[in-house]
N, C-alpha and C positions, 0 to 999 in steps of 0.2 A: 759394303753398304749399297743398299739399291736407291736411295733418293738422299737428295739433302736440300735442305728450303734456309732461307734466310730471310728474318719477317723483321720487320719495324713498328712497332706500335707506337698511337697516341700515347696512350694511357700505361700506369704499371698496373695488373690485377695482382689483387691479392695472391700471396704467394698459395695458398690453398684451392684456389680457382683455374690455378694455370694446368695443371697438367690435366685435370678432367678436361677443362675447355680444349686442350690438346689432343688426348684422347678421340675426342670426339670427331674433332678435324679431318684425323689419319682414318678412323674408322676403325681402332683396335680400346683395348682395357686399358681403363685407369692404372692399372696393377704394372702395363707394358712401360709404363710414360716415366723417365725419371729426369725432372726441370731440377736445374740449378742455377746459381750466382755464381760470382768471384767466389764470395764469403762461404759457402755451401763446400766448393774444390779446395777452400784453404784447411778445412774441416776435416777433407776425405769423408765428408758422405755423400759417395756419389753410388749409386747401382749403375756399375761398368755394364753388368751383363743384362740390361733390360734392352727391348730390341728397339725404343725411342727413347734416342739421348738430347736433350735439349738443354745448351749453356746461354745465358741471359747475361747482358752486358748493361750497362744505363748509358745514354745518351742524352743530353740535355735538347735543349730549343724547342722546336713542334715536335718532340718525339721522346718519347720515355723509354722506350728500350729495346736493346735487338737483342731477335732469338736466332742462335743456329742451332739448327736440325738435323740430325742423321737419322736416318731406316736404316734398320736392319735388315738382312736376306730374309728374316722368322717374317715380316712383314708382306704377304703374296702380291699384294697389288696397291701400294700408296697411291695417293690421287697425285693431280698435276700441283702443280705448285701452288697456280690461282687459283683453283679452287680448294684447296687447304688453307687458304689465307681468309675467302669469303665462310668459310665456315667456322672458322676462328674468327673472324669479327663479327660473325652472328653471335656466337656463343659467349665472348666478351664483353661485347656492345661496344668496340673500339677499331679505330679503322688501323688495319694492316698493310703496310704498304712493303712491294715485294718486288726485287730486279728485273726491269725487262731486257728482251735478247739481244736490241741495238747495242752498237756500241760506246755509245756515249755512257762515261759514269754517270753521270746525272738520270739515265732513265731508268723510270722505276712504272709501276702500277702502282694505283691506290682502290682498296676493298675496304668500301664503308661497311657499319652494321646493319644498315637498310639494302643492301642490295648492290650502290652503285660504285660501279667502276670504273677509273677512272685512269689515263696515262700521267703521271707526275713527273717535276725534274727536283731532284732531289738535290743539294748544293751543302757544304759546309762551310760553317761560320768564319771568316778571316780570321785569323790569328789563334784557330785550334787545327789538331792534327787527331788521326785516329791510333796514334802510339802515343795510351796513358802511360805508360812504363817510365818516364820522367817524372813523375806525381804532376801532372799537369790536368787532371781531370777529367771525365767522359768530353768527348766528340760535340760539340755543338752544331745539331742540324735542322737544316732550313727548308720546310718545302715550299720551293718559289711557286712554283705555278702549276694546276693541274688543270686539265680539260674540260671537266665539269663540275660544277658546284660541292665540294664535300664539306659537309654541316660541321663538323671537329676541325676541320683544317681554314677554319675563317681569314685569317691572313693571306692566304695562297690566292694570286693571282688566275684567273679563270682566263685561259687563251688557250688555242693550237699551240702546241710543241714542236717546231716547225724541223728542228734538230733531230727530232726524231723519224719525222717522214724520211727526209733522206737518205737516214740507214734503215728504214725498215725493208725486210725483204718481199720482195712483188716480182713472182714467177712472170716472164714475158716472153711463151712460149711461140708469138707469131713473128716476135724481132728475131729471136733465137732463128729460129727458120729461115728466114729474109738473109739473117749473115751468114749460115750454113750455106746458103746456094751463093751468094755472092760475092764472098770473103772468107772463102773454107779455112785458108791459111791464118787468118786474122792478120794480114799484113799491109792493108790498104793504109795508106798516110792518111793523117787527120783530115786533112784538107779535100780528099777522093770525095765526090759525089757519092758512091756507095758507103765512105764513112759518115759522112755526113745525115745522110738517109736513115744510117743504123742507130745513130744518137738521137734522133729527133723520132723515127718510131719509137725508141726506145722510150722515152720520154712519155708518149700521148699510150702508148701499150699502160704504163704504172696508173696511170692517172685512171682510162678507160676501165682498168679492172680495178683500182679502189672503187670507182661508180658504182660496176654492174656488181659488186660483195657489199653495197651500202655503205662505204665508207667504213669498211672495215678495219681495224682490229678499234679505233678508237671512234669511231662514229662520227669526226671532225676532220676538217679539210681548210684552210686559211684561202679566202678570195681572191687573197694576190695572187697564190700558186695557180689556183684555179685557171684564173687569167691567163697566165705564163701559159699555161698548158693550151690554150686556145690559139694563141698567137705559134705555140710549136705546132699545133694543126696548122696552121695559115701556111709555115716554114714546108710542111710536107707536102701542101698541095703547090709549094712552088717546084718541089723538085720533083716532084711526079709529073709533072709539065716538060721536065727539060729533055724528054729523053732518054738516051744510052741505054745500055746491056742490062740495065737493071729495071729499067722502068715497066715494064709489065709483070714483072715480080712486087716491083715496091706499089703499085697498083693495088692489086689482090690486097696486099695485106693489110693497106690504110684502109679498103674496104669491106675488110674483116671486122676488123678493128671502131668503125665506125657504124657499122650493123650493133654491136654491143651499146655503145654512146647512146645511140637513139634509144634502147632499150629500158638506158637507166635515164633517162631525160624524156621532158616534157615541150615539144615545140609552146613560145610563147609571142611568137615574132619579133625577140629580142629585145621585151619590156623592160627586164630582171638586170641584163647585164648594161644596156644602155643604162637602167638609172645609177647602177653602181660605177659604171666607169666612168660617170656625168658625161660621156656621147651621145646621148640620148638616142635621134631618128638614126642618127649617122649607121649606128648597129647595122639599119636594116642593108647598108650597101656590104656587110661581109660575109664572108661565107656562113653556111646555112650553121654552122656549126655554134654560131656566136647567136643565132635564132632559136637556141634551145635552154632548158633551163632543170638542172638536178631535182627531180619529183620533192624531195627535203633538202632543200641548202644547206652544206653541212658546215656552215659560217654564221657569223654571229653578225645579222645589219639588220 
């Protein structure tokens, strides 16, 4: 097999709907597509040999039902996952929600039928399991909260998924650099000034290039974090202060690094963050960095 997706939907479509709608998704014939149930496998009518096999489960809660997916090789070029999912809930009018790569179980994407997409955390209902094989009934699932408003999922909480920044991956190729020349071994103790320096660039590197990608992959950012990451600026302009074997490296590269910040911020003289962290004037005594302001705040105040 060259691809496999695993989709969730609000709604169940008619079983006559699903595999065109399917069809469509992947980019190949009606004729390729063979959808089934439990009920369908109990039957034996399945087409083994079509080159999309799609098996369908039910699920209770905000969610009517999961599809797993297999390609075949006969299929040259399947699309990515998410957008097999936004063309399947164009085609259905049902939002599709599909695993993302962090590692939390709970994260998922959500593909409305209008367009928008969203990061979700997906959760199961206490007292169900995803093994019916006890006659204990489909999976009851919860979408707790998603990042932006999706119309079918009205229950769902609207916030930052904060569990998900954490693991999402953010290349940090000027830290990278910094420990190569300063800690080749990687064996500096936690406590070394040069490790310390590594952690806290590391830190303002994630954040500086979520800025200058727009707050990429989900378009949202939580204030509090935000903050944190200001104050881990404050932390590195103290140890680029102190000296030692490292300090004209770790120079450079918070100066790298802060060449990019300006780029994605707007100087405001520290109106934005003073009324949010109720400091008001106070702001204007800190570094300039806390005098700037994300061209779109990707927070909700």
């Amino acid at each position: 097999m060259t691809a496999f997706y695993n989709f969730l939907t609000v709604h169940r479509p008619p079983p006559h709907a699903m595999a065109p709608a399917l069809a469509g998704a992947l980019g190949v014939k009606t004729r390729d597509v063979d959808v089934a149930t439990e009920y369908t496998e109990e039957t034996g009518g399945r087409n083994w040999d079509a080159p999309v096999l799609c098996t369908c489960d039910s699920v209770t809660g905000d969610l009517a039902l999961s599809w797993d997916v297999s390609v075949s090789d006969a299929v040259a070029t399947p699309p990515a996952e998410a957008e097999a999912a936004l063309r399947l809930a164009a085609r259905l009018g049902t939002t599709v929600l599909y695993p993302a790569q962090e590692r939390p179980p709970s994260a998922y994407w959500a593909a409305g039928p209008d367009g928008t997409v969203a990061r979700a955390r997906l959760l199961e209902a206490a007292g169900t399991s995803d093994d019916t094989s006890d006659g204990g009934g489909p999976p009851a699932l919860v979408v707790d909260a998603v990042e932006a408003a999706m119309e079918q999922l009205p229950t769902a909480r609207v916030e930052v998924l904060a569990e998900i920044l954490h693991e999402e991956r953010v290349d940090t190729p000027v830290t990278d650099a910094f420990a190569a020349a300063t800690d080749p071994q990687g064996v500096a103790p936690a406590a070394d000034p040069v490790n310390r320096a590594r952690e806290a660039l590391s830190l303002w590197e994630r954040m500086v290039r979520r800025a200058d990608a727009g707050w990429a992959p989900g378009g949202r950012y939580p204030f509090e974090q935000y903050a944190e990451d200001l104050r881990t600026r404050d932390r590195l302009e103290e140890l680029a202060g102190t000296g030692g074997p490292e300090h004209e490296r770790l120079v450079r590269a918070v100066a790298e690094l802060d060449e990019m910040f300006r780029r994605s911020t707007d100087h405001d003289s520290g109106a934005l963050l003073g009324n949010l962290t109720g400091s008001g004037s106070e702001v204007a005594g800190r570094g300039w960095w806390w005098h700037r302001r994300p061209a779109e705040p990707p927070w909700d105040r």
